[in-house]
N, CA, C and O atoms as a Tripos MOL2 file, in Angstrom:
@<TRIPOS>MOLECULE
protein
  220   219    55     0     0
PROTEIN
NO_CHARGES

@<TRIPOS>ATOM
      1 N         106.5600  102.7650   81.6180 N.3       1 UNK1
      2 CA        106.0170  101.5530   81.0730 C.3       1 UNK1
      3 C         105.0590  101.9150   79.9550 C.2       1 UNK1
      4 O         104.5770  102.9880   79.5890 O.2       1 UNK1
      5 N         104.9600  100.8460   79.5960 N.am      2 UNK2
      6 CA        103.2740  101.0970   78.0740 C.3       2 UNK2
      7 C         102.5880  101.5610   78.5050 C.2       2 UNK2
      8 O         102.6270  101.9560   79.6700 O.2       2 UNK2
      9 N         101.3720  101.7430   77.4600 N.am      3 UNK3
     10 CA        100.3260  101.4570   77.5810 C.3       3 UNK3
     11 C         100.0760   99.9380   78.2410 C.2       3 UNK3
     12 O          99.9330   99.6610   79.4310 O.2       3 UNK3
     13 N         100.0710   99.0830   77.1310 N.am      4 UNK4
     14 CA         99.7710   97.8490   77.1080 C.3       4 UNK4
     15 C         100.6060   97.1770   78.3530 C.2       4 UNK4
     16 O          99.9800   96.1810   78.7170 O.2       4 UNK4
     17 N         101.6610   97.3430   79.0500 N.am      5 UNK5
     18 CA        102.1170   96.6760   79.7010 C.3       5 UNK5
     19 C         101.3900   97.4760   81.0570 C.2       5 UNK5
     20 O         101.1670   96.8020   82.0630 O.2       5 UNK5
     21 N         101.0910   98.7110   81.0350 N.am      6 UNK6
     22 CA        100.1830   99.2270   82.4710 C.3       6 UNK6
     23 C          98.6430   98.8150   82.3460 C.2       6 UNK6
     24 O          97.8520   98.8190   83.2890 O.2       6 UNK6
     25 N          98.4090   98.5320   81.2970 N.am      7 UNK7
     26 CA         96.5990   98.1410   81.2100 C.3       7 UNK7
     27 C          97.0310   96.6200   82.1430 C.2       7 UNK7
     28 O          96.5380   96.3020   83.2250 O.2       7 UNK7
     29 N          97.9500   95.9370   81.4600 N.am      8 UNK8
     30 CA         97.9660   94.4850   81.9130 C.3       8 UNK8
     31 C          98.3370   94.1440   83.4330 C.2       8 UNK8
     32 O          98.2360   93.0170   83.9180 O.2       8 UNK8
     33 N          98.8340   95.4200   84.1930 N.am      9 UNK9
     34 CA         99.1550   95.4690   85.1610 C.3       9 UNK9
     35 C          98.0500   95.9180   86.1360 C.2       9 UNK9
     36 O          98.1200   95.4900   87.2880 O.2       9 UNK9
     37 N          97.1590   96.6370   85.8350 N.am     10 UNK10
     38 CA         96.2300   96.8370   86.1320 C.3      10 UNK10
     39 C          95.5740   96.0790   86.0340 C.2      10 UNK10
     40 O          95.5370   95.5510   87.1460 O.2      10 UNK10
     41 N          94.8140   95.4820   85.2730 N.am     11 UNK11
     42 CA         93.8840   94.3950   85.2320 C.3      11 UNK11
     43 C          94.5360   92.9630   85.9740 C.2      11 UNK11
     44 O          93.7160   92.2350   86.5320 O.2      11 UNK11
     45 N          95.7090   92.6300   85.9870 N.am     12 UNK12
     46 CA         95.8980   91.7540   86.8830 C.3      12 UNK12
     47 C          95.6590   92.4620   88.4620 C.2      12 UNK12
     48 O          94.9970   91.9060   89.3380 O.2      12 UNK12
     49 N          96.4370   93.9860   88.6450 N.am     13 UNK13
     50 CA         96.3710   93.7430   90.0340 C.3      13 UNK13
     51 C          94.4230   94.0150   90.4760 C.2      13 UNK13
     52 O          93.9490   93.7960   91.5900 O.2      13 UNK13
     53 N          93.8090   94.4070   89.5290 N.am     14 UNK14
     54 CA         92.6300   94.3930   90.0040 C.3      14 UNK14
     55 C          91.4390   93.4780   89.8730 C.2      14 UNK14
     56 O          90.3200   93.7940   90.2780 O.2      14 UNK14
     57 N          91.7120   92.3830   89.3190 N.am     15 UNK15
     58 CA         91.5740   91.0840   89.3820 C.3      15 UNK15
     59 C          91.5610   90.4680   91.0320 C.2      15 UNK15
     60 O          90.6460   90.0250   91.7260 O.2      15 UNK15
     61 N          93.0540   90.6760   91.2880 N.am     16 UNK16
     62 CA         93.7990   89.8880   92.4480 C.3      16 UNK16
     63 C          93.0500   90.8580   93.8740 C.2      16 UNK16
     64 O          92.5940   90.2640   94.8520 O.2      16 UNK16
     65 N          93.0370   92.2640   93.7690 N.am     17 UNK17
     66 CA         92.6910   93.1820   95.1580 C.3      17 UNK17
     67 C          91.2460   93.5130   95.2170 C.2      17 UNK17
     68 O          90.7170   94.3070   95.9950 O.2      17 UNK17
     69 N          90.6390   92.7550   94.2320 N.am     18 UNK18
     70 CA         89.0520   93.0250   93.6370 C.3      18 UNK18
     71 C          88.7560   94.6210   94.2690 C.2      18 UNK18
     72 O          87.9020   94.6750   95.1550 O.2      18 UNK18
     73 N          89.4250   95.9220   93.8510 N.am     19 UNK19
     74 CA         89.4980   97.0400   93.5240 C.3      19 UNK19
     75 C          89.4210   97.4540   92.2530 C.2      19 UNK19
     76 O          89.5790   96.6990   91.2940 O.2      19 UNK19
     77 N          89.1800   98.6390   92.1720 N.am     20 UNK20
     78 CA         88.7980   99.5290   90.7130 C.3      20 UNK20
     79 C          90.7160  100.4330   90.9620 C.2      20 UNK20
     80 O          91.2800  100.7930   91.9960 O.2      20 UNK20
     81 N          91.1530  100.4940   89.5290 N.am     21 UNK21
     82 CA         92.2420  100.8390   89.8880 C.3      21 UNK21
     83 C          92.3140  102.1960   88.5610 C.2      21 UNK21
     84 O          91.4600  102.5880   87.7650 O.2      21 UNK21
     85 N          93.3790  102.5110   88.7480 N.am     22 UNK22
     86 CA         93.1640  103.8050   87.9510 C.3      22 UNK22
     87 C          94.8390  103.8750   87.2710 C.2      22 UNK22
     88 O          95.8590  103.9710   87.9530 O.2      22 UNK22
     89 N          94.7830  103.8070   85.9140 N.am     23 UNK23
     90 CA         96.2630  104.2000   84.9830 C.3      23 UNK23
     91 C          96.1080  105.8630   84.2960 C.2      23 UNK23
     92 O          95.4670  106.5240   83.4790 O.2      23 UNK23
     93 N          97.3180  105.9480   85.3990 N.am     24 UNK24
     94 CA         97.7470  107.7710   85.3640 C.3      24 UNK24
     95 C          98.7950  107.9840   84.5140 C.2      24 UNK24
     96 O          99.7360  107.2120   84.3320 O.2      24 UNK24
     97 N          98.5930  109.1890   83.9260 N.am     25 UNK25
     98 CA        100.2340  109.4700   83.5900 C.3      25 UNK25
     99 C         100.7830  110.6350   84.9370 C.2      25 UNK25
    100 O         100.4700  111.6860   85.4960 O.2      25 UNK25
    101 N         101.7800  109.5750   84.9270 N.am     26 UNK26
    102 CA        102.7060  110.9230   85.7540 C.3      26 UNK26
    103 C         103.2430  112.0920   85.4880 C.2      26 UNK26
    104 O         103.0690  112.5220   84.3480 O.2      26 UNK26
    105 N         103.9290  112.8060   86.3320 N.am     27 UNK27
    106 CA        104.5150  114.1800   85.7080 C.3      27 UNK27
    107 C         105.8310  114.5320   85.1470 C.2      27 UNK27
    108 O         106.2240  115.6330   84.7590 O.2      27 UNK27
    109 N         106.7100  112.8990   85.1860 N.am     28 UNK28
    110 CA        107.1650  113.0530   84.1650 C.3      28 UNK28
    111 C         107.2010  112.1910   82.7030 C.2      28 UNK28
    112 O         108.1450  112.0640   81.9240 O.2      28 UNK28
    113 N         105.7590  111.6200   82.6150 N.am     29 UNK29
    114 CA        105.0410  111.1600   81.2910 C.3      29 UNK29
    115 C         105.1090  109.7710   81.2960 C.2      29 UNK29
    116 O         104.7560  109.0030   80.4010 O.2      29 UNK29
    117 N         105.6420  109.4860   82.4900 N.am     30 UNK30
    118 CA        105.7610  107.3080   82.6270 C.3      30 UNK30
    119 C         104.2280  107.1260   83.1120 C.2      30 UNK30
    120 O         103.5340  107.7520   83.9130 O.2      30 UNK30
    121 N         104.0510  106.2730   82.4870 N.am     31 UNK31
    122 CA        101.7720  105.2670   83.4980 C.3      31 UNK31
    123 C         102.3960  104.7670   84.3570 C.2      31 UNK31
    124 O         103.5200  104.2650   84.3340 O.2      31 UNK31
    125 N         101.6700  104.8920   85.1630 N.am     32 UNK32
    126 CA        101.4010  103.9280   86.6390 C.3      32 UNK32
    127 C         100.0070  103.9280   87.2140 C.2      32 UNK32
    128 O          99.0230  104.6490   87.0530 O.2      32 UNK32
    129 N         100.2600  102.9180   87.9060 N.am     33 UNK33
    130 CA         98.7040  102.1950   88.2330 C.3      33 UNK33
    131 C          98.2700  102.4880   89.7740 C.2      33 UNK33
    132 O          99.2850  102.6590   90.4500 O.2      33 UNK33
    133 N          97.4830  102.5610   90.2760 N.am     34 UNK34
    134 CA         97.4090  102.6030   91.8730 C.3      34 UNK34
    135 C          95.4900  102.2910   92.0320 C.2      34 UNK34
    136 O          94.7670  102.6090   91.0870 O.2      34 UNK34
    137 N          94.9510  101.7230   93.1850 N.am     35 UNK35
    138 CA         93.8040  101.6020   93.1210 C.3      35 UNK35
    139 C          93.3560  103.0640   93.2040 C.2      35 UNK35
    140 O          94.0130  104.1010   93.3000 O.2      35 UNK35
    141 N          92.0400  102.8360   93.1380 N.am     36 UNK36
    142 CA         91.1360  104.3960   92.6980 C.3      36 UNK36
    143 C          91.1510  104.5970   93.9630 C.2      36 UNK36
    144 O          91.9240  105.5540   94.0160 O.2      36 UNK36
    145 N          90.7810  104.3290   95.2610 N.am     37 UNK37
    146 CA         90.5020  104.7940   96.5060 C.3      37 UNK37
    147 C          92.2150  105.3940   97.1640 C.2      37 UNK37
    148 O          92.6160  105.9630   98.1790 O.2      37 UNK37
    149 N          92.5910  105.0590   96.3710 N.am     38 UNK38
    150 CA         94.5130  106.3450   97.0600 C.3      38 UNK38
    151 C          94.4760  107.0660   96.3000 C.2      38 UNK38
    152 O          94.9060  108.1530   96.6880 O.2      38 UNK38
    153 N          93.9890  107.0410   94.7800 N.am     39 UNK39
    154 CA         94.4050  108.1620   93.7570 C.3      39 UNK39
    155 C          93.8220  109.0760   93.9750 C.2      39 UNK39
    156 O          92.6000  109.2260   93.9860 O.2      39 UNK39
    157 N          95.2230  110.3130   94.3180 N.am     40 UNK40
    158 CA         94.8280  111.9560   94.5800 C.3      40 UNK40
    159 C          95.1540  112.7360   93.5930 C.2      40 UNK40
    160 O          94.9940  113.9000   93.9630 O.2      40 UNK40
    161 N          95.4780  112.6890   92.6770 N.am     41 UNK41
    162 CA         95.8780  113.4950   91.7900 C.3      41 UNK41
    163 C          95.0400  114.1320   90.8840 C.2      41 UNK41
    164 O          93.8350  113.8860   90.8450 O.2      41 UNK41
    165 N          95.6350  115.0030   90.0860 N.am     42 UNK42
    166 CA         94.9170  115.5220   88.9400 C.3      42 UNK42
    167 C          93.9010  114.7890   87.8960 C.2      42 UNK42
    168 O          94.2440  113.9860   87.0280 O.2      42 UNK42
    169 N          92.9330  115.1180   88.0970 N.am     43 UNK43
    170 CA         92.1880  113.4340   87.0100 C.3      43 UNK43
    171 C          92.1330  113.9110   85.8120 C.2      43 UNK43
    172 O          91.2520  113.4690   85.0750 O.2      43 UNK43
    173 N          93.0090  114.8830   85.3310 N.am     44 UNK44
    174 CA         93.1960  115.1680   84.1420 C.3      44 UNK44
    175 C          94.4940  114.1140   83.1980 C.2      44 UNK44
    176 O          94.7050  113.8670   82.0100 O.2      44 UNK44
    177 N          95.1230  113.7310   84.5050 N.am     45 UNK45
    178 CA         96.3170  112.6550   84.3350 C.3      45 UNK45
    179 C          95.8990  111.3630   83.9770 C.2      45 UNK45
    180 O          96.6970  110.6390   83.3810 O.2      45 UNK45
    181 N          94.5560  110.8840   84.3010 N.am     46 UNK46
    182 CA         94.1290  109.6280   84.2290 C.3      46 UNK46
    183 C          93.9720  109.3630   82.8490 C.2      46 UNK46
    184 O          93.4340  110.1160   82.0370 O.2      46 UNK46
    185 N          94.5100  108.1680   82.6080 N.am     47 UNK47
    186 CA         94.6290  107.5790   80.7790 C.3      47 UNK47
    187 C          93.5060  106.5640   80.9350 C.2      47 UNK47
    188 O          92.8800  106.4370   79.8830 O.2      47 UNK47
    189 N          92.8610  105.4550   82.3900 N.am     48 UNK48
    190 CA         92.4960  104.3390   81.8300 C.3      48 UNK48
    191 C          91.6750  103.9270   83.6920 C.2      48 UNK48
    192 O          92.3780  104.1840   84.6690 O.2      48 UNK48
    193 N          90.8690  103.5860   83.8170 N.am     49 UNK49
    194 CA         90.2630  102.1990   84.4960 C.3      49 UNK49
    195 C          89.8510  101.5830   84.3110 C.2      49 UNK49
    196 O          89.0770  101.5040   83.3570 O.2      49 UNK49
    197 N          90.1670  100.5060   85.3270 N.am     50 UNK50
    198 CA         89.7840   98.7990   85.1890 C.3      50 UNK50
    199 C          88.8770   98.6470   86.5600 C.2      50 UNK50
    200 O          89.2920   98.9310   87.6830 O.2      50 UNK50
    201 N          87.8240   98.2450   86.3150 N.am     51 UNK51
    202 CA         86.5520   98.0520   87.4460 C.3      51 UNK51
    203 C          86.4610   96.3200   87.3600 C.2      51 UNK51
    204 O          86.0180   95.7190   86.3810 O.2      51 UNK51
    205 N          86.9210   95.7500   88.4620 N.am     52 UNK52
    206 CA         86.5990   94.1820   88.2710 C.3      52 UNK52
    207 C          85.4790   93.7100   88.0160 C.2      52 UNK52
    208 O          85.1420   92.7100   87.3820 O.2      52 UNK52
    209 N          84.4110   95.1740   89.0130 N.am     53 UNK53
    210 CA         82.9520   94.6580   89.4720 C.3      53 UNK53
    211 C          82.2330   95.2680   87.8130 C.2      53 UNK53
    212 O          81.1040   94.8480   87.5590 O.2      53 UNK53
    213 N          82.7550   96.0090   86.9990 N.am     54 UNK54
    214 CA         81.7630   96.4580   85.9230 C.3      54 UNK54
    215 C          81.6440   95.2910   85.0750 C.2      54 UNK54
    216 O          82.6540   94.6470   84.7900 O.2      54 UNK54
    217 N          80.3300   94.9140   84.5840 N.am     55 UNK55
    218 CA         79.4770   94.3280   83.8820 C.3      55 UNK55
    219 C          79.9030   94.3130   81.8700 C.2      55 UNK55
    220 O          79.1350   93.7650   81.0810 O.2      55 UNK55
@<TRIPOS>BOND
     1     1     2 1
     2     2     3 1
     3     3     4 2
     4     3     5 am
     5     5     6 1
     6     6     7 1
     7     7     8 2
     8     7     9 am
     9     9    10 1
    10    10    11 1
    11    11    12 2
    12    11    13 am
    13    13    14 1
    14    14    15 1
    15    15    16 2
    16    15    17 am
    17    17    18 1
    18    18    19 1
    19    19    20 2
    20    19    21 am
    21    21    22 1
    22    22    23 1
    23    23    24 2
    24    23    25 am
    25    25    26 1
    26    26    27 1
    27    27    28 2
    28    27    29 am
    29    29    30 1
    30    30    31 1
    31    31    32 2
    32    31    33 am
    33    33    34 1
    34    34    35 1
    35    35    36 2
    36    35    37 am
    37    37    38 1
    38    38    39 1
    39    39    40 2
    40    39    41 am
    41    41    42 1
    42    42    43 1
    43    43    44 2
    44    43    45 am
    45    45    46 1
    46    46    47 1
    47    47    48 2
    48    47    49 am
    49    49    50 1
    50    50    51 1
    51    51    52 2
    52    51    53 am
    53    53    54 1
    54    54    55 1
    55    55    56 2
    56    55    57 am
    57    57    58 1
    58    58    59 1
    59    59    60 2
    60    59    61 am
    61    61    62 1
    62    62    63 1
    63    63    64 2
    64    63    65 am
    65    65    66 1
    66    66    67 1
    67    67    68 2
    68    67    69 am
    69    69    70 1
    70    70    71 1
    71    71    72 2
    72    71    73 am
    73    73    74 1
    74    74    75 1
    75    75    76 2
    76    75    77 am
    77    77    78 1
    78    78    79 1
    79    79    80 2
    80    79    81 am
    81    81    82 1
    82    82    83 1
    83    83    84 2
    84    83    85 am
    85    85    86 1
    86    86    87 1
    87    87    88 2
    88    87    89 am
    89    89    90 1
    90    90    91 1
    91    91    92 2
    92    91    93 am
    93    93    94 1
    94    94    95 1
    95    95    96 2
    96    95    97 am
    97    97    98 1
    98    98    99 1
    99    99   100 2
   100    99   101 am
   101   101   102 1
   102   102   103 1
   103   103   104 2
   104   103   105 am
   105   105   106 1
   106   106   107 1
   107   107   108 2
   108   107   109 am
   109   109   110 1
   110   110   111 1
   111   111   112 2
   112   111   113 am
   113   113   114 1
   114   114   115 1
   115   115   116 2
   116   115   117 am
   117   117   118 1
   118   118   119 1
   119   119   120 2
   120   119   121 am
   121   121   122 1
   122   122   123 1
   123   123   124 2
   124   123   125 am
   125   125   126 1
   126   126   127 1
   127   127   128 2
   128   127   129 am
   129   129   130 1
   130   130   131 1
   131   131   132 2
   132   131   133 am
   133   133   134 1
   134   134   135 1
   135   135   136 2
   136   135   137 am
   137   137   138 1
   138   138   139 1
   139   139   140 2
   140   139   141 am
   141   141   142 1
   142   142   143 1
   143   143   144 2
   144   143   145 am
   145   145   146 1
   146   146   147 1
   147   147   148 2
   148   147   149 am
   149   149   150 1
   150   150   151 1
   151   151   152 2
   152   151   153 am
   153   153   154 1
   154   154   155 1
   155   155   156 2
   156   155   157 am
   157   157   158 1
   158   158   159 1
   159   159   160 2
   160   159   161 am
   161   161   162 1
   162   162   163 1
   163   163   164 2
   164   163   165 am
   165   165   166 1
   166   166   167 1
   167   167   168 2
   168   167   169 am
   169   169   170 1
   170   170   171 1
   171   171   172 2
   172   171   173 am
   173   173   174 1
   174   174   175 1
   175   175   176 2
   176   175   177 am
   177   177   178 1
   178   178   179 1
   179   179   180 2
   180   179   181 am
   181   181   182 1
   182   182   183 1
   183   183   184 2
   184   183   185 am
   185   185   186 1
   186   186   187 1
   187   187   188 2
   188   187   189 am
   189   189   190 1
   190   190   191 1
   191   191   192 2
   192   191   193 am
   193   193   194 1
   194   194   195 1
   195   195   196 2
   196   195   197 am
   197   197   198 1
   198   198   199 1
   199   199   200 2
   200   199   201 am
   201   201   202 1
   202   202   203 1
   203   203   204 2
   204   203   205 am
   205   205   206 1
   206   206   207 1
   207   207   208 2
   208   207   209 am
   209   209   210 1
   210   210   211 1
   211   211   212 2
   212   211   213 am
   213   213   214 1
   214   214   215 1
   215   215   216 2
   216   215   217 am
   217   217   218 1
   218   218   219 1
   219   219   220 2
@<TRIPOS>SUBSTRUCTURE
     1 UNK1         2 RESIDUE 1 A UNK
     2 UNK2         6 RESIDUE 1 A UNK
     3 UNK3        10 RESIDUE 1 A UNK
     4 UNK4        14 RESIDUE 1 A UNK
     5 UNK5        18 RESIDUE 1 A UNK
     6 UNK6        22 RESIDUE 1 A UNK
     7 UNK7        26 RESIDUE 1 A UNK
     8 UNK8        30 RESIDUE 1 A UNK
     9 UNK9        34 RESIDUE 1 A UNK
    10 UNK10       38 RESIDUE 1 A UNK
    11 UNK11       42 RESIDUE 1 A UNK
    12 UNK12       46 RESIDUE 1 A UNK
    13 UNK13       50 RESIDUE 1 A UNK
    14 UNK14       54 RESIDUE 1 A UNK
    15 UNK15       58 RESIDUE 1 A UNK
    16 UNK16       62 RESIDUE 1 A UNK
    17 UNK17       66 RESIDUE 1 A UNK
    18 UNK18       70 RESIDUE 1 A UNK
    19 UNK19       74 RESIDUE 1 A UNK
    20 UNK20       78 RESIDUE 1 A UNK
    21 UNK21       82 RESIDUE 1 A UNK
    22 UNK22       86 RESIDUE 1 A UNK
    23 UNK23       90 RESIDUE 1 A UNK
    24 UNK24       94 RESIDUE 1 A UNK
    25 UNK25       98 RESIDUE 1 A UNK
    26 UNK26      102 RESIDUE 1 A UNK
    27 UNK27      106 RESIDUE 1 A UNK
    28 UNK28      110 RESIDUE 1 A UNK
    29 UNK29      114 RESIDUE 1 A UNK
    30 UNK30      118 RESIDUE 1 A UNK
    31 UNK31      122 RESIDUE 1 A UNK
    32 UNK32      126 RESIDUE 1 A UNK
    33 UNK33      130 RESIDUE 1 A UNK
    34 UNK34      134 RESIDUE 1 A UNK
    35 UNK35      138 RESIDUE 1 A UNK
    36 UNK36      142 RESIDUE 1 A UNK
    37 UNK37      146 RESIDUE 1 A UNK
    38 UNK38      150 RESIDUE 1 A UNK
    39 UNK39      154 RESIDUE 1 A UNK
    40 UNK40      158 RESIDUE 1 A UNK
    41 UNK41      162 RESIDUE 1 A UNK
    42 UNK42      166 RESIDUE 1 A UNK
    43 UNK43      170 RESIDUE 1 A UNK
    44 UNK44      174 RESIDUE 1 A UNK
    45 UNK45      178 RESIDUE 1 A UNK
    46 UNK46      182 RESIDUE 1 A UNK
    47 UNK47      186 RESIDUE 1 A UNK
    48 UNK48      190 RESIDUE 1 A UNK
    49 UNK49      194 RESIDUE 1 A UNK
    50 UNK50      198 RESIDUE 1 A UNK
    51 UNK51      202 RESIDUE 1 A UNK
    52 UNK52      206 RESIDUE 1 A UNK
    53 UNK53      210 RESIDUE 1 A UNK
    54 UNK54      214 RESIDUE 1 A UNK
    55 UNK55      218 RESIDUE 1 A UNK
């Protein structure tokens, strides 16, 4: 997916789960989204978060 279509996916689902969510690239170069409290991975992979609660 995008950029723009994983930011928007993110920010809706973290809107809706009032979680902080985190846009990764994967390992084989597609974004995906998952909340921050499952994400185990490399945080060198991370492109982007969306914090509902940040100001």
């Amino acid at each position: 997916m995008s950029f723009q279509t994983a930011h928007a996916f993110a920010f809706s689902l973290a809107t809706t789960l009032m979680a902080a969510i985190v846009i990764y690239r994967a390992g084989d170069g597609t974004l995906s989204v998952t909340p921050t409290s499952e994400y185990d991975g490399d945080e060198n992979a991370i492109v982007g978060e969306i914090d509902p609660f940040a100001s």
